[in-house]
N, C-alpha and C positions, 0 to 999 in steps of 0.2 A: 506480222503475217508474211510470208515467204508464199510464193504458189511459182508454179509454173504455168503457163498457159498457151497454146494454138492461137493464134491471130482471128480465126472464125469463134473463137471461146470470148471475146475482148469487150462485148458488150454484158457478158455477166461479170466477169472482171470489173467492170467500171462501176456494176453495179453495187457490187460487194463492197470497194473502194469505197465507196460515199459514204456506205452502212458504218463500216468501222474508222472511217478517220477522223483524226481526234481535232482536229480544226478545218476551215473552210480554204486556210490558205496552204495549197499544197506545192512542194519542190519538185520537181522533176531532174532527175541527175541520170544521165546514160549517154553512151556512145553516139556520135552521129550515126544516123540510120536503127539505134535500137528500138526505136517506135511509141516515142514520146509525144507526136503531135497525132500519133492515130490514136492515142490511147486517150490523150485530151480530146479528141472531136465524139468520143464514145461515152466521157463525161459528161460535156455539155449537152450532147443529145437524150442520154438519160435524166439531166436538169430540165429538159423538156425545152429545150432551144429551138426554134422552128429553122431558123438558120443552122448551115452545115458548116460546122469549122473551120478554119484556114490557118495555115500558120502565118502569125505575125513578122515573119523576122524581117521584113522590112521597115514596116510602121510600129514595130516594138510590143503593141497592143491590139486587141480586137476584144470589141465587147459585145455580147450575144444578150439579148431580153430571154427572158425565161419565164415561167410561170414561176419560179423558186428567186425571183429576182434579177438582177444582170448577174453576168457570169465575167470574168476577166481573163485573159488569156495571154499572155507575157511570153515573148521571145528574145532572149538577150544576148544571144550567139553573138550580133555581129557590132555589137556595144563596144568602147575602145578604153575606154572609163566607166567610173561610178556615176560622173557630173552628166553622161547625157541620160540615167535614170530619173535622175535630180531634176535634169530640165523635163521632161518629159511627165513630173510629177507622180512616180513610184511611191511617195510617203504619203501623197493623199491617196492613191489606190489603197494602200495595204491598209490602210487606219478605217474604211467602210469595212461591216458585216458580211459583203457581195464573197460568191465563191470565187478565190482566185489561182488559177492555175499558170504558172513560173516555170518555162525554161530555160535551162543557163544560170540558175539561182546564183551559182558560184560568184559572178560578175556583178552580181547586187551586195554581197553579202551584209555588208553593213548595215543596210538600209533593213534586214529580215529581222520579225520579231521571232521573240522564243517559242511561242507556241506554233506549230508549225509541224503539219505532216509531210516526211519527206520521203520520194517515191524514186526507189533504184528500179531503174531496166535493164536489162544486158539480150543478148541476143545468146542462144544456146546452140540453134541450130537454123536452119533454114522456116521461117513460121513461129516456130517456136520462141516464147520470151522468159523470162525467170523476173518475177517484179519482189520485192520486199517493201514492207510500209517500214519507216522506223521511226 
């Protein structure tokens, strides 16, 4: 799936997202600034989160209850190694059923299984996003 979308279009976008992806643990790969943490808090609130999302990038993690279960939400930007996923217990996250949404996969890679939906963002124009699942 390829789309382009408006930033005010982002909660059917998320919608869509969940319809067609072929597992629960999804990659997030874009730019800083492409709008990877907005498009996860439009995830989670479509998962029926009561809680509004946050980016993790300091505590690495944040996990939101859901009526769909917990939700996980992974920031790895400011990770320096693999070992502080390792400490932090990333192979028990990924091995639960829970939806979990990865930014920064890159910085994990090791640790990701194969099945696995991975989610490009880029910026096209101002508002404007261009996402592909692959």
């Amino acid at each position: 799936m390829v789309k382009t979308y408006l930033l005010s279009e982002i909660d059917s976008v998320a919608r869509e997202i969940l319809k067609k992806s072929k597992s629960k643990t999804l990659l997030f790969y874009g730019e800083m600034g492409a709008g990877k943490t907005t498009l996860i808090k439009s995830l989670v609130k479509e998962l029926g989160a009561e809680d509004i999302a946050s980016s993790p990038t300091f505590s690495l993690v944040n996990e939101y209850a859901s009526e769909n279960g917990p939700i996980y939400h992974f920031d790895f930007y400011r990770i320096k190694d693999e070992t502080e996923a390792l400490d932090m217990g990333i192979e028990d996250y990924l091995s639960t059923p829970a939806w979990k949404f990865i930014e920064w996969p890159q910085k994990i890679e090791k640790f990701i299984e194969e099945e696995v939906q991975k989610v490009e963002i880029s910026t096209l124009e101002e508002g404007v996003r261009k996402l592909k699942l692959c």
